[in-house]
C-alpha positions as CSV (number, residue, x, y, z in Angstrom):
1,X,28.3,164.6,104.9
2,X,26.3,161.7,103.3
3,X,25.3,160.9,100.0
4,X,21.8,162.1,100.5
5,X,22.7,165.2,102.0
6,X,24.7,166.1,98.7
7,X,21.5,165.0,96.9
8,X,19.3,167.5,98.9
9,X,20.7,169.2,101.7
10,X,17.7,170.6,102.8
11,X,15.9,167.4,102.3
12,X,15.0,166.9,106.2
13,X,14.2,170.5,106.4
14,X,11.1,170.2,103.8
15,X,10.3,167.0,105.3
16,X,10.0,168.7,108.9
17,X,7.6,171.4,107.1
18,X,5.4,168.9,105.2
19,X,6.5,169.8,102.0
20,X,5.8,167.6,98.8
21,X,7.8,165.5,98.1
22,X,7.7,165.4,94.5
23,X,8.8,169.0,94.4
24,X,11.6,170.1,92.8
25,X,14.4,171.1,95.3
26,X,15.3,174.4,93.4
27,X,15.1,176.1,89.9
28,X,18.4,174.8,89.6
29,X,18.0,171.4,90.6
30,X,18.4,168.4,88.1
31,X,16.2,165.8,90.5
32,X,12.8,165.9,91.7
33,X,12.3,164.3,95.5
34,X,10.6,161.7,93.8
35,X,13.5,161.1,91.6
36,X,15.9,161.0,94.5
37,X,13.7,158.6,96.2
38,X,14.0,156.3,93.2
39,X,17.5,156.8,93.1
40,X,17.8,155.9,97.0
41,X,15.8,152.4,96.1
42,X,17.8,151.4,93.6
43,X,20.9,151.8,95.4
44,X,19.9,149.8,98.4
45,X,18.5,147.3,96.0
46,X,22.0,147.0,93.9
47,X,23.5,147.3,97.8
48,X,22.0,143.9,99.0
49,X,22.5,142.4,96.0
50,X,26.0,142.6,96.1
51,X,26.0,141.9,99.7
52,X,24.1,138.9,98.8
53,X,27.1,137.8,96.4
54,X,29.7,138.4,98.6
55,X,28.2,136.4,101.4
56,X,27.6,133.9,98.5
57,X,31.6,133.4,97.6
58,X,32.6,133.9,101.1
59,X,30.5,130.5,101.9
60,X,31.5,129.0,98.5
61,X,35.6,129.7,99.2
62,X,34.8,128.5,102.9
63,X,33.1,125.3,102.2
64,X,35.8,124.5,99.2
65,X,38.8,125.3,101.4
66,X,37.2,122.9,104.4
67,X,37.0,120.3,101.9
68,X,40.3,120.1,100.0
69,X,41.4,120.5,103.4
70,X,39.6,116.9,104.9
71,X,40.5,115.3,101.1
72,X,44.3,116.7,101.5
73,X,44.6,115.0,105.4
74,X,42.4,112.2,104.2
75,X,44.7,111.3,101.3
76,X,48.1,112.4,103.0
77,X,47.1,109.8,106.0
78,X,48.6,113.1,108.6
């Protein structure tokens, strides 16, 4: 079960029946659709951004290791 189906479980459902979106999902519920949406967008946003720093010290580690390595031979004379 995914993330979004714990939000609203019945979130496909409404959508296949043209609900609104902005409806509450029940009496009980604490999130609007709308709400959820929002919640969706922020947590791809956060997602790619820390996708974005990962690939960012990957390539930072990479390109430091390839160069102590070229000093390290360079300076050793192997």
């Amino acid at each position: 079960m995914s993330v979004h189906e714990l939000a609203d479980p019945l979130r496909e459902t409404r959508a296949r029946h043209g609900e609104v979106e902005a409806a509450p999902a029940s009496a009980d519920s604490l999130f609007t659709e709308l709400e959820i949406e929002h919640f969706r967008e922020e947590d791809q946003a956060a997602g790619t951004a820390v996708a974005k720093i990962l690939v960012s010290l990957f390539l930072y580690t990479l390109f430091i290791m390839l160069f102590v390595s070229w000093w390290t031979f360079r300076t050793a004379g192997w």
